[in-house]
C-alpha positions in Angstrom: 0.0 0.0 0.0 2.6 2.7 0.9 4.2 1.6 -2.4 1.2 2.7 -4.4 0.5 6.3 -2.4 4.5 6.7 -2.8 3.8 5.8 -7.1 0.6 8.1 -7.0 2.5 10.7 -4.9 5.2 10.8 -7.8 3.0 11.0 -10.6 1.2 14.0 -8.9 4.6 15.9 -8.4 5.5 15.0 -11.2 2.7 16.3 -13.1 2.4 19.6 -11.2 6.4 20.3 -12.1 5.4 19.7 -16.0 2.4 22.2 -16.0 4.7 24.9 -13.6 7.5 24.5 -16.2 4.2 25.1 -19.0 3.0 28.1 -17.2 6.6 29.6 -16.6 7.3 29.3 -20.4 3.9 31.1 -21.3 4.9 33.6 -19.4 8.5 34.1 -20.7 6.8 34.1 -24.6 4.3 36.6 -23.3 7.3 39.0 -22.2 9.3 38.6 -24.5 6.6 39.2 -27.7 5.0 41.9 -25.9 8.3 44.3 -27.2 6.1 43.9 -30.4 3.8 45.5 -32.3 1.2 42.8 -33.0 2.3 39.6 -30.8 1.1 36.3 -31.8 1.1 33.8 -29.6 1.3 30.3 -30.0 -1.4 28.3 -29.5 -0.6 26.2 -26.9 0.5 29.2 -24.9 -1.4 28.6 -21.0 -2.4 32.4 -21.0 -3.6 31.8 -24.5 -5.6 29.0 -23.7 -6.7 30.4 -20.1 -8.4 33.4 -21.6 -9.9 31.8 -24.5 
């Protein structure tokens, strides 16, 4: 049993560390492309997707 919460425990950080690296990615494209006249963003971009 504590075998499978430590497994389920992993996949969970893991998870969370993925979308954090995601979100902190969006963000640097977002700053970086704002120096821009028209910025286009891709379409994967978190912010993109957040407020679409």
């Amino acid at each position: 049993m504590e075998k499978a919460k430590r497994k389920a425990g992993n996949i969970v950080t893991v998870f969370s560390v993925l979308i954090l690296i995601w979100m902190l990615l969006s963000f640097i494209e977002v700053n970086a492309k704002n120096l821009t006249e028209n910025p286009a963003y891709n379409d994967y971009n978190f912010f993109v997707l957040i407020t679409e």
